[in-house]
TORKOL-4160 file (C-alpha; in steps of 0.2 Angstrom, whole numbers, padded with zeros to 4 digits, m for minus):
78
<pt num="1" X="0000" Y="0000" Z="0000"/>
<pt num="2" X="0005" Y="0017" Z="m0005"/>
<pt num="3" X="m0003" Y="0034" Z="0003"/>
<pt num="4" X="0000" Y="0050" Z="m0003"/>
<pt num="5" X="m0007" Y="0065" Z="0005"/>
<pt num="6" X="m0012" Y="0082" Z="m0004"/>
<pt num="7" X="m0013" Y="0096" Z="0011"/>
<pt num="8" X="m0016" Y="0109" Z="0000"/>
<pt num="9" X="m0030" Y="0099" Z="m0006"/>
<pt num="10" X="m0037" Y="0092" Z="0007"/>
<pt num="11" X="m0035" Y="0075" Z="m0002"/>
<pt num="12" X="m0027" Y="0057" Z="0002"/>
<pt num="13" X="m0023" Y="0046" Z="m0010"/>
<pt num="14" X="m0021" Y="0027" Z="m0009"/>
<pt num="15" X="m0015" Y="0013" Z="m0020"/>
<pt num="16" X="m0018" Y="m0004" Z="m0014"/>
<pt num="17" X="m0011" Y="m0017" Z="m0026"/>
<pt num="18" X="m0012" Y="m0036" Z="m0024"/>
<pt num="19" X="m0003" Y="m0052" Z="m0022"/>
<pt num="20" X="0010" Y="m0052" Z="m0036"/>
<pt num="21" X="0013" Y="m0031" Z="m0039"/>
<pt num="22" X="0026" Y="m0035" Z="m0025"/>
<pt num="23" X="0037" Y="m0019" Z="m0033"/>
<pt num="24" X="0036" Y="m0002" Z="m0033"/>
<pt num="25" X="0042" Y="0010" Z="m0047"/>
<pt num="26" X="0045" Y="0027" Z="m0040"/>
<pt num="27" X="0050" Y="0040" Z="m0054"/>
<pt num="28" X="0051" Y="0060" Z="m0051"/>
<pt num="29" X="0057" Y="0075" Z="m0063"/>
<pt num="30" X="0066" Y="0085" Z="m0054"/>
<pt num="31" X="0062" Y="0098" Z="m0067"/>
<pt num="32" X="0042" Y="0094" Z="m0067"/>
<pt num="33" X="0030" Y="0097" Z="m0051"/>
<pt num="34" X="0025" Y="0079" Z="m0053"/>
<pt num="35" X="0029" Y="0061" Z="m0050"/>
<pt num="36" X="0025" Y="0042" Z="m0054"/>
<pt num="37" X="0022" Y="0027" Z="m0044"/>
<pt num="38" X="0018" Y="0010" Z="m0053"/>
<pt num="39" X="0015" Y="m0006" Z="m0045"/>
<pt num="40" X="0026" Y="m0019" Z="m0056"/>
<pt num="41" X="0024" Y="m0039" Z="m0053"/>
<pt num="42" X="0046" Y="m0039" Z="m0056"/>
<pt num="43" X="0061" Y="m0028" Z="m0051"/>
<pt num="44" X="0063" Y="m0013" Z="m0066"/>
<pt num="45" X="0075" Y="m0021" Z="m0078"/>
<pt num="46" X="0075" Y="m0039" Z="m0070"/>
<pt num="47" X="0074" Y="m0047" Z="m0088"/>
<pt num="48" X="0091" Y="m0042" Z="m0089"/>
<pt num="49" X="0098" Y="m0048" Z="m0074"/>
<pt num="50" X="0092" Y="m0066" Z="m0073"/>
<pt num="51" X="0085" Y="m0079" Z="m0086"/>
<pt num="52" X="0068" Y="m0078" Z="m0075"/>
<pt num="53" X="0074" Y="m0077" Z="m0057"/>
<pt num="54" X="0060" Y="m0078" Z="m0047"/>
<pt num="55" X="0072" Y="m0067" Z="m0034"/>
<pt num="56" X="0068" Y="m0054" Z="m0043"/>
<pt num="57" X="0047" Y="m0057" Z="m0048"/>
<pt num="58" X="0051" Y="m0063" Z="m0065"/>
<pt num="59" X="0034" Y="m0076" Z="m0069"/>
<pt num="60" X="0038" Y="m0086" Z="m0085"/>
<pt num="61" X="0021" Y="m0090" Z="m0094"/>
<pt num="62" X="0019" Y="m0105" Z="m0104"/>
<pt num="63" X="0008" Y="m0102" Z="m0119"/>
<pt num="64" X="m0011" Y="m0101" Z="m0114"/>
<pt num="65" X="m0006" Y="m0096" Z="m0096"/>
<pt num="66" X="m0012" Y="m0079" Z="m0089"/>
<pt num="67" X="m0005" Y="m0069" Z="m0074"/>
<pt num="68" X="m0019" Y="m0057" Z="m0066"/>
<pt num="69" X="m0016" Y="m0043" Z="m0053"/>
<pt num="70" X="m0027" Y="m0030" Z="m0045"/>
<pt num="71" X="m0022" Y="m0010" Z="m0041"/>
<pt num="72" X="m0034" Y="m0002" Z="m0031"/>
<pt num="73" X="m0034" Y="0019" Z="m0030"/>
<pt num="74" X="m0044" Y="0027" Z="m0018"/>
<pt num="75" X="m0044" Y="0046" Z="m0015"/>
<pt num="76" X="m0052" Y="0054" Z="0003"/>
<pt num="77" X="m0053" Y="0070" Z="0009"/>
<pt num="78" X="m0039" Y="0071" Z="0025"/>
């Protein structure tokens, strides 16, 4: 779970993700008032560390075979 609070808005944000979005992406412009946080199911760039390392999240599918998650974002007044 993620929560983000917006003062100046009186507004919370939170992001909930399920079993299998085990990392977090955090990016932020330093140039740009804004920034992005996206649930992934693998470390950024595990393709290139591992042949599918499950250390790093990395799910090989078979053909046929599907891989769901869920992201929940909720926004509340503080």
């Amino acid at each position: 779970m993620a929560q983000i609070a917006y003062p100046e808005l009186n507004l919370t944000v939170t992001m909930t993700a399920s079993q299998g979005l085990d990392w977090l992406m955090v990016y932020a412009n330093p140039q740009l008032d804004t920034f992005c946080l996206e649930p992934q199911s693998h470390l950024p760039g595990a393709h290139n560390l591992a042949n599918f390392d499950r250390r790093f999240g990395l799910v090989e599918l078979r053909p046929g075979e599907k891989m769901a998650c869920r992201l929940k974002i909720r926004a509340d007044d503080l």
